[in-house]
C-alpha positions in Angstrom: 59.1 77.7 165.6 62.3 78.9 165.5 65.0 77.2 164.2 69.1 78.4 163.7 67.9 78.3 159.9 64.9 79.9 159.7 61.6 80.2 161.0 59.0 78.4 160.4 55.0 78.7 160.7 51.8 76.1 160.3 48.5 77.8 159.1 45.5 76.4 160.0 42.0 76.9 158.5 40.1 78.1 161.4 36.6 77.0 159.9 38.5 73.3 160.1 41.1 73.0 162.0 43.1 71.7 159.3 46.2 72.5 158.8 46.3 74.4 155.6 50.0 75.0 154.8 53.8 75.6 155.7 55.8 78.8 155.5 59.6 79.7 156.1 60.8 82.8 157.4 63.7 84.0 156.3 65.7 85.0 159.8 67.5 87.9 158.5 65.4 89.6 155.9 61.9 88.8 157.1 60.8 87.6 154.3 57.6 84.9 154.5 57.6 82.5 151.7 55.9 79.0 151.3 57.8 76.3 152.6 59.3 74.3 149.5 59.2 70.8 148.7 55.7 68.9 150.1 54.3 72.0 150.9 53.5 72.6 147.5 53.9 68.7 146.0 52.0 67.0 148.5 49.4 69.7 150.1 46.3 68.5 148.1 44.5 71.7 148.7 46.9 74.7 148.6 50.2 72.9 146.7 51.2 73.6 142.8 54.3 71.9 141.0 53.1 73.7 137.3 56.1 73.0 135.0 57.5 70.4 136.7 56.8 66.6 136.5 54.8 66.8 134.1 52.3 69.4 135.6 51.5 67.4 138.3 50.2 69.2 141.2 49.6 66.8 144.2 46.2 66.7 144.0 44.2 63.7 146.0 40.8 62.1 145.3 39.1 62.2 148.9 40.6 61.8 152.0 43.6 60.2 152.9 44.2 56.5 153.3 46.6 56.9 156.0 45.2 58.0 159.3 46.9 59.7 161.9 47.9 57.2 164.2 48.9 55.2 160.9 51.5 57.8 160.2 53.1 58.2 163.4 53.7 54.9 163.4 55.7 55.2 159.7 57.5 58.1 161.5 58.6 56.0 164.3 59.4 53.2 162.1 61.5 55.4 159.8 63.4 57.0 162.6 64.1 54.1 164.6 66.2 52.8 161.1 67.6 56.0 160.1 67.8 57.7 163.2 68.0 55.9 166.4 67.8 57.5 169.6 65.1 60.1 168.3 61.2 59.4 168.3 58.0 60.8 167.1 55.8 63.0 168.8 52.7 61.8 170.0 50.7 64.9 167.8 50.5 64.4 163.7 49.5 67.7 162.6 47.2 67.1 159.4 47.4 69.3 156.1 45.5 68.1 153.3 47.3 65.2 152.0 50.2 64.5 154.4 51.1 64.8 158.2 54.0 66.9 159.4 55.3 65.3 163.1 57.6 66.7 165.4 60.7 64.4 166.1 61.4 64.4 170.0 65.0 63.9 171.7 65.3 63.3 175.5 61.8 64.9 175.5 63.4 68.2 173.4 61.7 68.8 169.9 65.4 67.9 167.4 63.4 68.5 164.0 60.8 67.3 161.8 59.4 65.0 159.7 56.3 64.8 157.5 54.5 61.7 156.2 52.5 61.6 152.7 48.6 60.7 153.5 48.4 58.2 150.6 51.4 56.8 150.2 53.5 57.0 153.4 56.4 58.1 152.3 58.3 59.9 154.9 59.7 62.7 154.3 62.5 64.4 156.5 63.1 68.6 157.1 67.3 68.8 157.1 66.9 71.9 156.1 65.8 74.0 159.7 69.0 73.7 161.6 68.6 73.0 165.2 65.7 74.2 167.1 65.7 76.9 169.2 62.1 77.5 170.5 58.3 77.8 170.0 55.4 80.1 170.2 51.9 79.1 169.8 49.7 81.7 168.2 46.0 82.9 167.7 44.3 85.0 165.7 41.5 87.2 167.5 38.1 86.5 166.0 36.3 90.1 165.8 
């Protein structure tokens, strides 16, 4: 996806269709970097926070408590007080431990949002810019 900020790309495990993690690319320089924040907090899988709070590092015991049509339903609830007008896409994209969800204006992707898979909390990406497009794509399996 590109964004006026940055770019940014979804990784998913081929072997389960699971979204494994976020990256940002840095528009200028090219560089590829995990995307900060829940990426690393909440993904139960792939994340790390050494150092900070305590060494926690967002693990999860099993699988999550909130299910996908649970969490767009927070999303929707969540954007209808916070911002009105705007609405979650029907598609939750799972990573392990959390859902990231497109947010939709007059049927135009306006940003995102991502929604812990135990908790609920919502959690909302301010930091892309405005969107500018999208490309879907595949790896070739040799």
């Amino acid at each position: 996806m590109e964004f006026s900020e940055n770019f940014y790309a979804e990784v998913e495990e081929q072997s389960t269709d699971i979204h494994a993690f976020e990256l940002l690319i840095d528009r200028y320089t090219g560089v590829v970097y995990p995307k900060p924040g829940l990426n690393m907090m909440w993904n139960a899988r792939y994340g790390r926070m050494a150092g900070m709070m305590g060494g926690w590092r967002g693990r999860q015991a099993g699988p999550m408590s909130v299910i996908s049509e649970r969490a767009r339903g927070i999303a929707q609830g969540w954007l209808g007080q916070f911002l009105p007008g705007v609405s979650a896409a029907e598609q939750a994209n799972a990573f392990y431990g959390y859902y990231t969800i497109l947010v939709m204006k007059d049927g135009q992707v306006y940003g995102m949002l991502s929604v812990n898979g135990c908790s609920g909390e919502v959690w909302y990406h301010t930091w892309h810019g405005n969107f500018v497009g999208m490309k879907k794509l595949e790896t070739l399996n040799e």
